[in-house]
C-alpha positions, 0 to 999 in steps of 0.5 A: 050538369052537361056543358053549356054555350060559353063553358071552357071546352074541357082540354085533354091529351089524346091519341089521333091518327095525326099523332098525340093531340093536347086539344088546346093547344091544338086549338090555338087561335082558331075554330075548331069542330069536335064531333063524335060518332059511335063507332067506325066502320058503320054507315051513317057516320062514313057518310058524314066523316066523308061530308067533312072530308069533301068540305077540306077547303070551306073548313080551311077558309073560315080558319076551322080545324075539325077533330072526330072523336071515336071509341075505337082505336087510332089503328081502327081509325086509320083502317076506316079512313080508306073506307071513307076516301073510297066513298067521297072521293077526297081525303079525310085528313082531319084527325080522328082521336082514340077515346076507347078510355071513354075520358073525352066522351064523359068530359063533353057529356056525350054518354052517362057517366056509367057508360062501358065497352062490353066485349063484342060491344054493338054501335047501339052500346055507345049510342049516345055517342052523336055530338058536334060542339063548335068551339071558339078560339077562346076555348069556349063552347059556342055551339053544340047539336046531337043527333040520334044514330038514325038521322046522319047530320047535315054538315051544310047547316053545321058550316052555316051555323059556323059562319053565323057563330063567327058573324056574331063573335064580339059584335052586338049582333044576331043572326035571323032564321035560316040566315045566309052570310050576305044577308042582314043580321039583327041589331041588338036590342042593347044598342040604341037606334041612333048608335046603330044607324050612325055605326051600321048606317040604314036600319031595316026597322020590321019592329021595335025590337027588330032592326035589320043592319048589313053585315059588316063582315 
């Protein structure tokens, strides 16, 4: 069975272009994004790796260390980032970890246990290789997306997915569709409406079972 939401994100020891990565420790008492991609030196994922790049600063406000994951080498990786500064225009100084083992890929479920590296292996080889787990400073899997190697991912929902996970670590609350930091979140429905308006104050009640409160962030 392939990890779930609140599962301990599986720790490893890894080669990066930041030098040898143990993943918890390197975690620490922050966020962490760990995505994936098929391979370097392909067109889809230079256009996100740049995304990531050019978002340094919202990263570094929400005490979010981000991680890519390759099956290429670390001497590959540090070849493309030159390829992905010259495309966004900032520097890609996140590191990017060596999993031509596969070990990370099949330890986060991001391809078939019988997956293998042919020689003169194509991206379609590690296809299933598409994966973003946003990762909470217990160590635990808050939040995972995958994509399919034709749809380039939207790193401005993935940064709104992080704000909203960080909203609602800890506190009886939930975030509505297509929710923004500065709008109301949703009470939960195991706190009563006396508790909620006299620790929340004003409640927006749309339904009995859906009361709006503002965000205390």
């Amino acid at each position: 069975m392939g990890l779930r939401i609140n599962d301990i994100a599986p720790d490893f020891t890894a080669a990066s272009t930041d030098g040898e990565i143990n993943f918890h420790d390197w975690v620490g008492d922050n966020y962490a994004i760990l995505f994936s991609h098929p391979k370097d030196f392909t067109p889809v994922c230079t256009t996100e790796f740049g995304a990531v790049a050019a978002l340094a600063d919202e990263w570094a406000k929400r005490d979010t260390k981000v991680l890519g994951v390759s099956v290429d080498t670390v001497e590959e990786h540090s070849k493309w980032k030159g390829d992905i500064e010259s495309y966004c225009g900032a520097p890609a100084n996140f590191p990017i970890i060596d999993d031509t083992s596969l070990t990370v890929s099949k330890a986060y479920d991001m391809l078939p246990a019988e997956a293998y590296l042919p020689e003169g292996r194509t991206p379609a080889n590690t296809a299933t290789v598409r994966t973003v787990y946003i990762i909470g400073p217990d160590k635990k899997v808050r939040l995972t997306m995958t994509y399919p190697m034709s749809v380039g991912r939207n790193f401005a929902e993935i940064l709104r997915a992080l704000d909203a996970v960080r909203a609602t670590d800890g506190v009886p609350f939930a975030t509505p569709a297509n929710w923004v930091p500065g709008e109301d979140v949703i009470v939960a429905l195991s706190v009563s409406d006396a508790d909620a308006k006299a620790k929340y104050g004003d409640l927006d009640i749309k339904l009995p079972y859906l009361r709006f409160a503002k965000h205390q962030g």
